[in-house]
PyMOL Python script that loads the backbone (N, CA, C, O; Angstrom):
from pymol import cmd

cmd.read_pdbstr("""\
ATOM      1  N   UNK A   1      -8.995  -3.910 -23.653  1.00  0.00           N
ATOM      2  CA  UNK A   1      -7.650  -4.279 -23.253  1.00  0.00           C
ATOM      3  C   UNK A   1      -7.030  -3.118 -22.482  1.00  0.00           C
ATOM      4  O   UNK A   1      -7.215  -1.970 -22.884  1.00  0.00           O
ATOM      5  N   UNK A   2      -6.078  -3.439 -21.059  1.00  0.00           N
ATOM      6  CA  UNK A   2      -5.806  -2.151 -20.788  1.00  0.00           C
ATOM      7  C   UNK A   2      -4.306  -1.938 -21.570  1.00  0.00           C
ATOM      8  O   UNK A   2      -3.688  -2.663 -22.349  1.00  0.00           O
ATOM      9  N   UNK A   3      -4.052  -0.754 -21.059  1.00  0.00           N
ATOM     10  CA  UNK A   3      -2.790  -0.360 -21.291  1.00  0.00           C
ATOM     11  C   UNK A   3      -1.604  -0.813 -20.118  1.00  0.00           C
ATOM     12  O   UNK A   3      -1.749  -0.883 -18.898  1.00  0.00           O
ATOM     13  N   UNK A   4      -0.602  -1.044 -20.797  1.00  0.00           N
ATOM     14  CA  UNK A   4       0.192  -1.556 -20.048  1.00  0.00           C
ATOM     15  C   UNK A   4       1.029  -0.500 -18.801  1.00  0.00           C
ATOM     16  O   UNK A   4       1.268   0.682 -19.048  1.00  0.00           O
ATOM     17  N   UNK A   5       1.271  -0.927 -17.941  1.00  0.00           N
ATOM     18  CA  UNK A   5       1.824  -0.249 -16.235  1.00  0.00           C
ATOM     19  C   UNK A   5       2.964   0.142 -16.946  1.00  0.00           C
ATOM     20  O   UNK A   5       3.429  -0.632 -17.782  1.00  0.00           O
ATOM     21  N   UNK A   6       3.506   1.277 -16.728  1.00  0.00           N
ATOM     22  CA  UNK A   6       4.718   1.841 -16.772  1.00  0.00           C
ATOM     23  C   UNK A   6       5.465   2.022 -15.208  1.00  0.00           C
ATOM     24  O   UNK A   6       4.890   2.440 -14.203  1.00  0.00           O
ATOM     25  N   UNK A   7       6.814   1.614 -15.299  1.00  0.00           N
ATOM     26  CA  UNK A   7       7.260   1.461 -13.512  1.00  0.00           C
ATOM     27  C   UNK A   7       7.275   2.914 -13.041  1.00  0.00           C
ATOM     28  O   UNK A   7       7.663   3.960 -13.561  1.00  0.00           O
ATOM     29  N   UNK A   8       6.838   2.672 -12.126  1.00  0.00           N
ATOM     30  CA  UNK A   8       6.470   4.038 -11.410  1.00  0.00           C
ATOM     31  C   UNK A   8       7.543   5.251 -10.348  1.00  0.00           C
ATOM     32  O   UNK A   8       7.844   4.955  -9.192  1.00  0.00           O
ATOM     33  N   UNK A   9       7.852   6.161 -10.801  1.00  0.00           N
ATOM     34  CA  UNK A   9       9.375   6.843  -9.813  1.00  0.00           C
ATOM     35  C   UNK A   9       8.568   7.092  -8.698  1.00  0.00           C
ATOM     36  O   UNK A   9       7.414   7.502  -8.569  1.00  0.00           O
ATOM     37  N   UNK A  10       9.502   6.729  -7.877  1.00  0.00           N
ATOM     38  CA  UNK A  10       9.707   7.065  -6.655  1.00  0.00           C
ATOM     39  C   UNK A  10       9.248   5.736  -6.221  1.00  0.00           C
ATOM     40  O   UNK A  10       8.698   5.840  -5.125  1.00  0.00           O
ATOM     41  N   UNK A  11       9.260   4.567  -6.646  1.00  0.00           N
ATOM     42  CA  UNK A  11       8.757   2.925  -5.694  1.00  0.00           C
ATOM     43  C   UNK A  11      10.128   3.268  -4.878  1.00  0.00           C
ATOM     44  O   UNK A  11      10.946   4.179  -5.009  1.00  0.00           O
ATOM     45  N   UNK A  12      10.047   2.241  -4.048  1.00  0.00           N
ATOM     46  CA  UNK A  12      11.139   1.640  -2.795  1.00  0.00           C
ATOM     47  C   UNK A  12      10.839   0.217  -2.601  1.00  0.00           C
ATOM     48  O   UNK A  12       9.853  -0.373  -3.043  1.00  0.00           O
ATOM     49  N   UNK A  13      11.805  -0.279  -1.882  1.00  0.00           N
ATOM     50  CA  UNK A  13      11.888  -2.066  -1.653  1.00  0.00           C
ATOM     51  C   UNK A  13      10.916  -1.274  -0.070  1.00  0.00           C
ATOM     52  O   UNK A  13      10.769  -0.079   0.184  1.00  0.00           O
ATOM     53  N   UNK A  14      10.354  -2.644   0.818  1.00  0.00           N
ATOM     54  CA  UNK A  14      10.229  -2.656   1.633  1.00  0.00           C
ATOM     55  C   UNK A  14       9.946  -3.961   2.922  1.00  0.00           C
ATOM     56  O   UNK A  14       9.299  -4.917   2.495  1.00  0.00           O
ATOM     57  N   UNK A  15      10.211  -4.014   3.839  1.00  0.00           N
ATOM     58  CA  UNK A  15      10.170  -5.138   4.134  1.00  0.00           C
ATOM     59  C   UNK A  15       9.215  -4.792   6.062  1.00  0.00           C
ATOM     60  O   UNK A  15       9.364  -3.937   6.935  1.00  0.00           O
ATOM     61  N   UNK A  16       8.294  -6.029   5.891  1.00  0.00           N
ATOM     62  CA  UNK A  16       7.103  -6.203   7.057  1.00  0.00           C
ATOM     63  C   UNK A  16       6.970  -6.944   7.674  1.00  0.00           C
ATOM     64  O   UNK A  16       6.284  -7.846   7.193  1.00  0.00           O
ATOM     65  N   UNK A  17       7.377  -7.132   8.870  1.00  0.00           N
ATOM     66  CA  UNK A  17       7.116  -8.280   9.758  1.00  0.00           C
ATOM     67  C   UNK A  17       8.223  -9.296   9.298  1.00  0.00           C
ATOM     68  O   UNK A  17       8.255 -10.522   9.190  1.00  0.00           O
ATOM     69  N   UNK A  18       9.063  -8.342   9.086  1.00  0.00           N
ATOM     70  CA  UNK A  18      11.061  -8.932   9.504  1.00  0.00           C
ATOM     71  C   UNK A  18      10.694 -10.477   7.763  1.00  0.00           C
ATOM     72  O   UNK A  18      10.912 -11.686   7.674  1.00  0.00           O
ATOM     73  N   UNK A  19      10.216  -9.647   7.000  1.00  0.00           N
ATOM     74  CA  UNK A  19      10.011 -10.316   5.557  1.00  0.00           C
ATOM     75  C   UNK A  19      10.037  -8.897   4.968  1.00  0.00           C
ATOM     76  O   UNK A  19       9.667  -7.880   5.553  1.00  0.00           O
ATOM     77  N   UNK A  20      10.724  -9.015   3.237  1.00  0.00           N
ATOM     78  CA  UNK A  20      10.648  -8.303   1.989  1.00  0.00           C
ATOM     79  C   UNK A  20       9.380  -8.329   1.557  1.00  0.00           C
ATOM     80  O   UNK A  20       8.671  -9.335   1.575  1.00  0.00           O
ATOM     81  N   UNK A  21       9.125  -7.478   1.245  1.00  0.00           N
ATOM     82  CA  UNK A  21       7.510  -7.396   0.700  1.00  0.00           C
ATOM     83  C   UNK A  21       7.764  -7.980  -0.916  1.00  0.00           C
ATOM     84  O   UNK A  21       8.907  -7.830  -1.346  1.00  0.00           O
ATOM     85  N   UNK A  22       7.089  -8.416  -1.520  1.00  0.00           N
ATOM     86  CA  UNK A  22       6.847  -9.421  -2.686  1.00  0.00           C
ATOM     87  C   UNK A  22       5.667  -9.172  -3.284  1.00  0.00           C
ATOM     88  O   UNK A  22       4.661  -9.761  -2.890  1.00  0.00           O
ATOM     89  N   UNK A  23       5.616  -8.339  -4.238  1.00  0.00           N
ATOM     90  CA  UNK A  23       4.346  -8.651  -5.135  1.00  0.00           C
ATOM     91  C   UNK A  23       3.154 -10.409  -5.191  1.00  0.00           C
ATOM     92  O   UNK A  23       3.761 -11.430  -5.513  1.00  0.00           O
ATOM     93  N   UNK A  24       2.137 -10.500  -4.981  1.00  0.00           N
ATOM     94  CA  UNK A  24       2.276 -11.808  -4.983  1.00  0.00           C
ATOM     95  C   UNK A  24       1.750 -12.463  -6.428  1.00  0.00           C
ATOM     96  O   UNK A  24       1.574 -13.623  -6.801  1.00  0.00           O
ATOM     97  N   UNK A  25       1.589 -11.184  -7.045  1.00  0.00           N
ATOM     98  CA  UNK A  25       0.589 -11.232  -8.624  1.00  0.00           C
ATOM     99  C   UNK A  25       2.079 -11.616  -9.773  1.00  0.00           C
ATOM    100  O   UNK A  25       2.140 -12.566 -10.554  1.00  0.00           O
ATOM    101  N   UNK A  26       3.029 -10.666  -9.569  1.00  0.00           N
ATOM    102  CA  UNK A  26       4.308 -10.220 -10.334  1.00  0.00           C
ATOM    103  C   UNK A  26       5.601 -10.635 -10.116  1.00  0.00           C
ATOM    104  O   UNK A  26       6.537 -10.701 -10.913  1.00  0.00           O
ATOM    105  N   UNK A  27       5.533 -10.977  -8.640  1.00  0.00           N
ATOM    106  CA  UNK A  27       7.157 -11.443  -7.899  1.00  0.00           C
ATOM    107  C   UNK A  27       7.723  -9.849  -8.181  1.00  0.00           C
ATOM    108  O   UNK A  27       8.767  -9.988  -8.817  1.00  0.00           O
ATOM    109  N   UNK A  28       7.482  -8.544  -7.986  1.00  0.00           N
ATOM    110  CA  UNK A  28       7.871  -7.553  -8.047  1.00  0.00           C
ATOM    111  C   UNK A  28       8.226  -7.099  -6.717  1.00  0.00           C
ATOM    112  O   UNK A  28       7.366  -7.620  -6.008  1.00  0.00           O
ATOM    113  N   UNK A  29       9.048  -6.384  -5.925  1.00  0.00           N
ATOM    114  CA  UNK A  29       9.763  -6.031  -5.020  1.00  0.00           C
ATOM    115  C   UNK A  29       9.456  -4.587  -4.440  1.00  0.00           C
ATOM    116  O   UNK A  29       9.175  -4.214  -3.301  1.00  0.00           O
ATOM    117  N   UNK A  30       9.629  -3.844  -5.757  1.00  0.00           N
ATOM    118  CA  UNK A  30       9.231  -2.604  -6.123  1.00  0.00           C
ATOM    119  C   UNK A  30       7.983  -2.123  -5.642  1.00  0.00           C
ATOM    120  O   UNK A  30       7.016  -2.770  -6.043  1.00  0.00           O
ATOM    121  N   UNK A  31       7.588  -0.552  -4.415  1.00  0.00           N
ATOM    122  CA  UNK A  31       6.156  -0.217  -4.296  1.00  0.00           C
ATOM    123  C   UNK A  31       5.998   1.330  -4.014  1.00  0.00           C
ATOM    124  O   UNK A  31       6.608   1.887  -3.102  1.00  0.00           O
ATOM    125  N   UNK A  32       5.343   1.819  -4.658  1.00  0.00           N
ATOM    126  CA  UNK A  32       4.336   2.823  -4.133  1.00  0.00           C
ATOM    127  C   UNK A  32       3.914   3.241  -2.828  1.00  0.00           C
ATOM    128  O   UNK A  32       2.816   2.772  -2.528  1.00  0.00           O
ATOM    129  N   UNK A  33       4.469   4.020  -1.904  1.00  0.00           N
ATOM    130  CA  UNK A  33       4.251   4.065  -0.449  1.00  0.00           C
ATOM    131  C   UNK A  33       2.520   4.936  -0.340  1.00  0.00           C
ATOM    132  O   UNK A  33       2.791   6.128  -0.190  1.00  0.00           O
ATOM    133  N   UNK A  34       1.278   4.800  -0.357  1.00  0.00           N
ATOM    134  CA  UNK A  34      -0.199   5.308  -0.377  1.00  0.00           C
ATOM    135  C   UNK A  34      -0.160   5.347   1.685  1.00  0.00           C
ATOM    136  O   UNK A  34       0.579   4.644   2.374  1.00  0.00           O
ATOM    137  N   UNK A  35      -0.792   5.984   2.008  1.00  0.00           N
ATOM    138  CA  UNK A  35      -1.374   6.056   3.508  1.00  0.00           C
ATOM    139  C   UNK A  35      -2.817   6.487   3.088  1.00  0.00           C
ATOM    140  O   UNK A  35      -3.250   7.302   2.274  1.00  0.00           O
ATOM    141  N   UNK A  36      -3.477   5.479   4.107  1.00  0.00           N
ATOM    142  CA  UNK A  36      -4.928   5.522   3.620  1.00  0.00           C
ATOM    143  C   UNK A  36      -5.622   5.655   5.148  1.00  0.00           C
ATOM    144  O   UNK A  36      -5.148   5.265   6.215  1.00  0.00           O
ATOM    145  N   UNK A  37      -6.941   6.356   4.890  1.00  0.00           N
ATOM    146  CA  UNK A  37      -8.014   6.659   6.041  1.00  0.00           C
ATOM    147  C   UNK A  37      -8.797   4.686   5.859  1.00  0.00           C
ATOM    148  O   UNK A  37      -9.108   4.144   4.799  1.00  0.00           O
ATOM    149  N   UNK A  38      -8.875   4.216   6.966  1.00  0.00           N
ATOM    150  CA  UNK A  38      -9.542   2.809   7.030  1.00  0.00           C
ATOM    151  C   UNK A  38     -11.014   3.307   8.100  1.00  0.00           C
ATOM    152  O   UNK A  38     -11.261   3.037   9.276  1.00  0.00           O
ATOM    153  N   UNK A  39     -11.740   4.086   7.123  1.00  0.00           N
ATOM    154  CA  UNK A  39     -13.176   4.821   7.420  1.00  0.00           C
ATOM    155  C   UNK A  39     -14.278   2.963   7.665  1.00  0.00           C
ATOM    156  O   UNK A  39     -14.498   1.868   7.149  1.00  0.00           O
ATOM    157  N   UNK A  40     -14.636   3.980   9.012  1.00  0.00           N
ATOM    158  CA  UNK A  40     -15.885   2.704   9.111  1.00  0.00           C
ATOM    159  C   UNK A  40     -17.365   3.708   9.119  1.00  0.00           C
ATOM    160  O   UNK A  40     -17.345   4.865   9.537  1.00  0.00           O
ATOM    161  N   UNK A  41     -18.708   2.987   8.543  1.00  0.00           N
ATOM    162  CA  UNK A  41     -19.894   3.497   8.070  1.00  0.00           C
ATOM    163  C   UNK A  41     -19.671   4.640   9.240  1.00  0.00           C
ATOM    164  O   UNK A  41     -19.229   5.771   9.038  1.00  0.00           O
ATOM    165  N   UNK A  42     -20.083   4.078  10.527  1.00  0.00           N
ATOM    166  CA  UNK A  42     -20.708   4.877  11.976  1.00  0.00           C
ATOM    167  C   UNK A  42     -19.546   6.236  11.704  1.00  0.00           C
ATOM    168  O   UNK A  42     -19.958   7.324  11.301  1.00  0.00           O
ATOM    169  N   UNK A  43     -18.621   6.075  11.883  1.00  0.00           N
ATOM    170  CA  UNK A  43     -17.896   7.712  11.692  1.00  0.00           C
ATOM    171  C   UNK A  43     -17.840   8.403  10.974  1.00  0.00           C
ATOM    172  O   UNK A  43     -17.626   9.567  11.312  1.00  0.00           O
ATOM    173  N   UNK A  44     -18.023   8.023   9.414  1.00  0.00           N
ATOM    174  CA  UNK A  44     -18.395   8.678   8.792  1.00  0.00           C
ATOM    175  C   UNK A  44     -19.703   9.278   8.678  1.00  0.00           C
ATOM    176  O   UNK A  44     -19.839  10.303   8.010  1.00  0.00           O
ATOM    177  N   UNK A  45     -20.631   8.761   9.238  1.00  0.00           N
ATOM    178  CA  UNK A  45     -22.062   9.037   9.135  1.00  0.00           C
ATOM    179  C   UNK A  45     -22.309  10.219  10.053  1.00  0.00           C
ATOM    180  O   UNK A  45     -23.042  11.177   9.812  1.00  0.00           O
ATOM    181  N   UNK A  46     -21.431   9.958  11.372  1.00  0.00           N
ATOM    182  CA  UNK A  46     -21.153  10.873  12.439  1.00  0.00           C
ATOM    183  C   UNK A  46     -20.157  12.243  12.357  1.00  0.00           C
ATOM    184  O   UNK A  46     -19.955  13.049  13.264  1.00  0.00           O
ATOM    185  N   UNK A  47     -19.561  12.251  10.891  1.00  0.00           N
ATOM    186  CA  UNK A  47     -18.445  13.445  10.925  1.00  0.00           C
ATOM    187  C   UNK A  47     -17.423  12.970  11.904  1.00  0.00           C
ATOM    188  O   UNK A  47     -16.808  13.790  12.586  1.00  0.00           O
ATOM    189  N   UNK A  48     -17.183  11.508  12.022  1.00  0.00           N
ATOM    190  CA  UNK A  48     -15.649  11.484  13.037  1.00  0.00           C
ATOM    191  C   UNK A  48     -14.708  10.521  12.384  1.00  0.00           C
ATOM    192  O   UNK A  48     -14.066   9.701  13.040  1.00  0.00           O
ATOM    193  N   UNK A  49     -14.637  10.626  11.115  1.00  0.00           N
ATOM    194  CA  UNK A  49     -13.438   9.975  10.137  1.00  0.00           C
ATOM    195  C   UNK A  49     -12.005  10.435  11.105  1.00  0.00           C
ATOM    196  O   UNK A  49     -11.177   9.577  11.413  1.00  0.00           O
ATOM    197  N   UNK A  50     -11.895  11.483  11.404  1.00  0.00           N
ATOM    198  CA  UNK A  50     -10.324  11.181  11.905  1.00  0.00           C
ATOM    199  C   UNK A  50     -10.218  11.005  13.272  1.00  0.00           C
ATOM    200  O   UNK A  50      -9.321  11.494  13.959  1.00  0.00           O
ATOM    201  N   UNK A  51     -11.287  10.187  13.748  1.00  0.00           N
ATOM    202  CA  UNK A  51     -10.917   8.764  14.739  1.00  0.00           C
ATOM    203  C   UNK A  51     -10.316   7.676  14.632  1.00  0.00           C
ATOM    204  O   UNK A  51      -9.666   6.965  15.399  1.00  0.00           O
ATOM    205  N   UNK A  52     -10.779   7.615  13.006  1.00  0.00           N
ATOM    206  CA  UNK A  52     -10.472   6.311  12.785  1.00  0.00           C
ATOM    207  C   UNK A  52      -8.785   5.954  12.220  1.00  0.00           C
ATOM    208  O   UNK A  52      -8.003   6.886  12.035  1.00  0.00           O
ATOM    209  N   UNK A  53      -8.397   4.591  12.001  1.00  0.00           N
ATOM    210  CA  UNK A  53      -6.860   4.211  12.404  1.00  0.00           C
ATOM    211  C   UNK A  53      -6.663   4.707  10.593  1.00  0.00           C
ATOM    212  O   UNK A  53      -7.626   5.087   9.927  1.00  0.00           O
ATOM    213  N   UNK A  54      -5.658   4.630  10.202  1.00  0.00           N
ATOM    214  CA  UNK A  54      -5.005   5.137   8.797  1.00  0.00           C
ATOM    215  C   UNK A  54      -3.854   3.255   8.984  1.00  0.00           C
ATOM    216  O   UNK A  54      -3.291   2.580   9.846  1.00  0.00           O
ATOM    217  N   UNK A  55      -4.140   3.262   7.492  1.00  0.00           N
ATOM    218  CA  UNK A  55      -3.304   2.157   7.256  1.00  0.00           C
ATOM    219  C   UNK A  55      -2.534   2.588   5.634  1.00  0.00           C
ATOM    220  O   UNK A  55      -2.804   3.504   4.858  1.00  0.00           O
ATOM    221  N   UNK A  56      -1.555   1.555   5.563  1.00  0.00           N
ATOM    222  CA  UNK A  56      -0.451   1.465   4.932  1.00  0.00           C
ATOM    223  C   UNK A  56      -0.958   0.679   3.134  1.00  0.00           C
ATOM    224  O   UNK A  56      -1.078  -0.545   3.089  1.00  0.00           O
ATOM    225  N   UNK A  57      -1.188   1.476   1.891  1.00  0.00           N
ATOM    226  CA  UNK A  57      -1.272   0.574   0.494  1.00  0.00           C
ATOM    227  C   UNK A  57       0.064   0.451   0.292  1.00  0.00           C
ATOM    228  O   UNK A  57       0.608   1.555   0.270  1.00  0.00           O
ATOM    229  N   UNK A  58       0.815  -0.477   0.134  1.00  0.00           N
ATOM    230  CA  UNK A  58       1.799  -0.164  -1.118  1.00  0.00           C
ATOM    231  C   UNK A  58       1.216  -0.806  -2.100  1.00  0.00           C
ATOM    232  O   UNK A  58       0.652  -1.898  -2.044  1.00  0.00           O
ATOM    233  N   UNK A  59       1.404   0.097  -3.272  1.00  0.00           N
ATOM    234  CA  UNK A  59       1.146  -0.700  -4.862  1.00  0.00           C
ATOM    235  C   UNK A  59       2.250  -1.090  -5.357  1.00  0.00           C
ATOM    236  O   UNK A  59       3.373  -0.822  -4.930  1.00  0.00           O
ATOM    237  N   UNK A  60       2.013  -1.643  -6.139  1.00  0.00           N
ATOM    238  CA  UNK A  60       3.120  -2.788  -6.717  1.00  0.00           C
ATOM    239  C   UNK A  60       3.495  -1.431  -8.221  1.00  0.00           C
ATOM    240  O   UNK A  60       2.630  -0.902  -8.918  1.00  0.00           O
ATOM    241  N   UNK A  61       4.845  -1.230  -8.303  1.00  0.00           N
ATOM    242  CA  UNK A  61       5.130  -0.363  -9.440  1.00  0.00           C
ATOM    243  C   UNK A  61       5.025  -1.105 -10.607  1.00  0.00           C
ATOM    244  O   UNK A  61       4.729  -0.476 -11.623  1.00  0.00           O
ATOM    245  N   UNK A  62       5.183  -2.190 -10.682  1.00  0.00           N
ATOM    246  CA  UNK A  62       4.891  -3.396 -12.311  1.00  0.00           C
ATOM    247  C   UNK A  62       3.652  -3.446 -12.362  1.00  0.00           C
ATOM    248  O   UNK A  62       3.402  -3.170 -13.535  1.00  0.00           O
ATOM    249  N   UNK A  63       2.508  -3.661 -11.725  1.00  0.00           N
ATOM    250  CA  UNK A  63       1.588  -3.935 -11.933  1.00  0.00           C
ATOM    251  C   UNK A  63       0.222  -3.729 -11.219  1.00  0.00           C
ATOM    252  O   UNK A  63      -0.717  -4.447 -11.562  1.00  0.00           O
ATOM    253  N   UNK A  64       0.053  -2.809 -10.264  1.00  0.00           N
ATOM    254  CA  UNK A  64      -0.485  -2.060  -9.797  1.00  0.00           C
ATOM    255  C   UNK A  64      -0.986  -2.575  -8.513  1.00  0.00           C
ATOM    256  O   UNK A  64      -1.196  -1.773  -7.604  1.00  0.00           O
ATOM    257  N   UNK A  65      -1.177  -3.712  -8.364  1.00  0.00           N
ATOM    258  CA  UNK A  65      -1.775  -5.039  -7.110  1.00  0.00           C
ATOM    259  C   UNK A  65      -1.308  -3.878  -5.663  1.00  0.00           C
ATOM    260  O   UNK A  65      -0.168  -3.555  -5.327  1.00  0.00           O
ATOM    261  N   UNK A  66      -2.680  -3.440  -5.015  1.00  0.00           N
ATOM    262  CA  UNK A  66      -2.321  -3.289  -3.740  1.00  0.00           C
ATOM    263  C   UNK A  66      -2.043  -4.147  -2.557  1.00  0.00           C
ATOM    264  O   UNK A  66      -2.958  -4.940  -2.333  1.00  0.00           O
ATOM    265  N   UNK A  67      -0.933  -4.218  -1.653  1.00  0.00           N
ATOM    266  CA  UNK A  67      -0.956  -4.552  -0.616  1.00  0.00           C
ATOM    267  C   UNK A  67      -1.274  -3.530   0.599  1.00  0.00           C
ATOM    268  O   UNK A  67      -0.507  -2.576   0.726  1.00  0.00           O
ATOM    269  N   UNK A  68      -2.316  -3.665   1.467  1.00  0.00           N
ATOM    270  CA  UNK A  68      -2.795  -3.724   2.893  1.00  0.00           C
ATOM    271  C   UNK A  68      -1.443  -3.818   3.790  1.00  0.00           C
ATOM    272  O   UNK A  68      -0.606  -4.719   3.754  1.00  0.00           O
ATOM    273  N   UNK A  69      -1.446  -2.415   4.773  1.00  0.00           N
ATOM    274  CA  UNK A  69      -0.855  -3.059   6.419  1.00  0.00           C
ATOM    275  C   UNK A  69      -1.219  -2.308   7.366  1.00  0.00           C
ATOM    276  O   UNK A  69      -1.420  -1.124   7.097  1.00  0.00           O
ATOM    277  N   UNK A  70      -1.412  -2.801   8.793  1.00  0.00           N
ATOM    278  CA  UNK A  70      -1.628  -2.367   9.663  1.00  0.00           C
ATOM    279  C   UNK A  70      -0.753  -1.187  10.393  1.00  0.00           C
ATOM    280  O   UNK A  70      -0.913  -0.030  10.781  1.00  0.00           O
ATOM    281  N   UNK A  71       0.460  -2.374  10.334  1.00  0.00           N
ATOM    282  CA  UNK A  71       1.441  -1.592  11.019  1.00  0.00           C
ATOM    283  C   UNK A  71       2.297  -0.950   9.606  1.00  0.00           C
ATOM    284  O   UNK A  71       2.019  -1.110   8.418  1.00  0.00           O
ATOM    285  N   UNK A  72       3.315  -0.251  10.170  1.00  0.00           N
ATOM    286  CA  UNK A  72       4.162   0.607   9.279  1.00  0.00           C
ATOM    287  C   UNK A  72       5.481  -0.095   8.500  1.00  0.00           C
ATOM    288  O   UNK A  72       6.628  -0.122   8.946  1.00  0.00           O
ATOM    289  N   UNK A  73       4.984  -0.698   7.123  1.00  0.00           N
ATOM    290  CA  UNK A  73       6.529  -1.645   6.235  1.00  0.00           C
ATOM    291  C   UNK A  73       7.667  -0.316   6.463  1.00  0.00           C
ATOM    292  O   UNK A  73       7.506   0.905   6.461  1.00  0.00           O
ATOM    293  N   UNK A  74       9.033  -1.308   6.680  1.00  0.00           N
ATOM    294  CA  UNK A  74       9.934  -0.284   6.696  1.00  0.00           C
ATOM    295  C   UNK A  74      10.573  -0.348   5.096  1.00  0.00           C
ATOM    296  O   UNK A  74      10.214  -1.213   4.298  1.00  0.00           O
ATOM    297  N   UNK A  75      11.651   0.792   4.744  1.00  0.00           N
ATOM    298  CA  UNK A  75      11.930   1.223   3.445  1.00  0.00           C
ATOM    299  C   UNK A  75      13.241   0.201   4.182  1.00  0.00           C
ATOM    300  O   UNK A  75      13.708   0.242   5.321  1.00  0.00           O
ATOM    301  N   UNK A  76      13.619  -0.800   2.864  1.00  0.00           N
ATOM    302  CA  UNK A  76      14.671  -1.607   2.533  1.00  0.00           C
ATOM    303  C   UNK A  76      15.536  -0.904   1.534  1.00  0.00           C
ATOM    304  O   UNK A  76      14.985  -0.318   0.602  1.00  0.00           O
ATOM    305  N   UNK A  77      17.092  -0.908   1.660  1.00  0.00           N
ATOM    306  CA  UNK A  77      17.773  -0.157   0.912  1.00  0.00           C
ATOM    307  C   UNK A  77      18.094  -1.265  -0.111  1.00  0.00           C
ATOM    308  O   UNK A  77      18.782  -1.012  -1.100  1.00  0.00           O
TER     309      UNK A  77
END
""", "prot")
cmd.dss("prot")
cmd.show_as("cartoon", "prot")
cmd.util.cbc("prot")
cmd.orient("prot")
């Protein structure tokens, strides 16, 4: 059994593509801002990881569910 998510400081609302971002596991609002390397085999194999594009996790602060983005969610007050 796991242990249960404690809400996490420092989440923010955010909203993507002129929509609020929405947990879709929790209906949670609340996220975790992560920036991630989106590494493909060939560059890494080659030593050229920072060619490659960096994308956007937010995690969900209730319940951990990552969301994926391309482009950059803005911080909703």
């Amino acid at each position: 059994m796991m242990a249960k998510r404690k809400q996490t400081a420092g989440a923010s609302r955010y909203e993507a593509a002129g929509k609020v971002v929405v947990c879709s596991h929790c209906n949670n609002n609340t996220f975790v801002w992560q920036e991630a390397m989106l590494n493909r085999r060939g560059s890494t194999l080659l030593d050229l990881d920072w060619v490659d594009r960096t994308g956007v996790a937010l995690v969900c602060a209730k319940c951990g569910l990552i969301q994926w983005f391309l482009e950059e969610p803005q911080a909703v007050a």
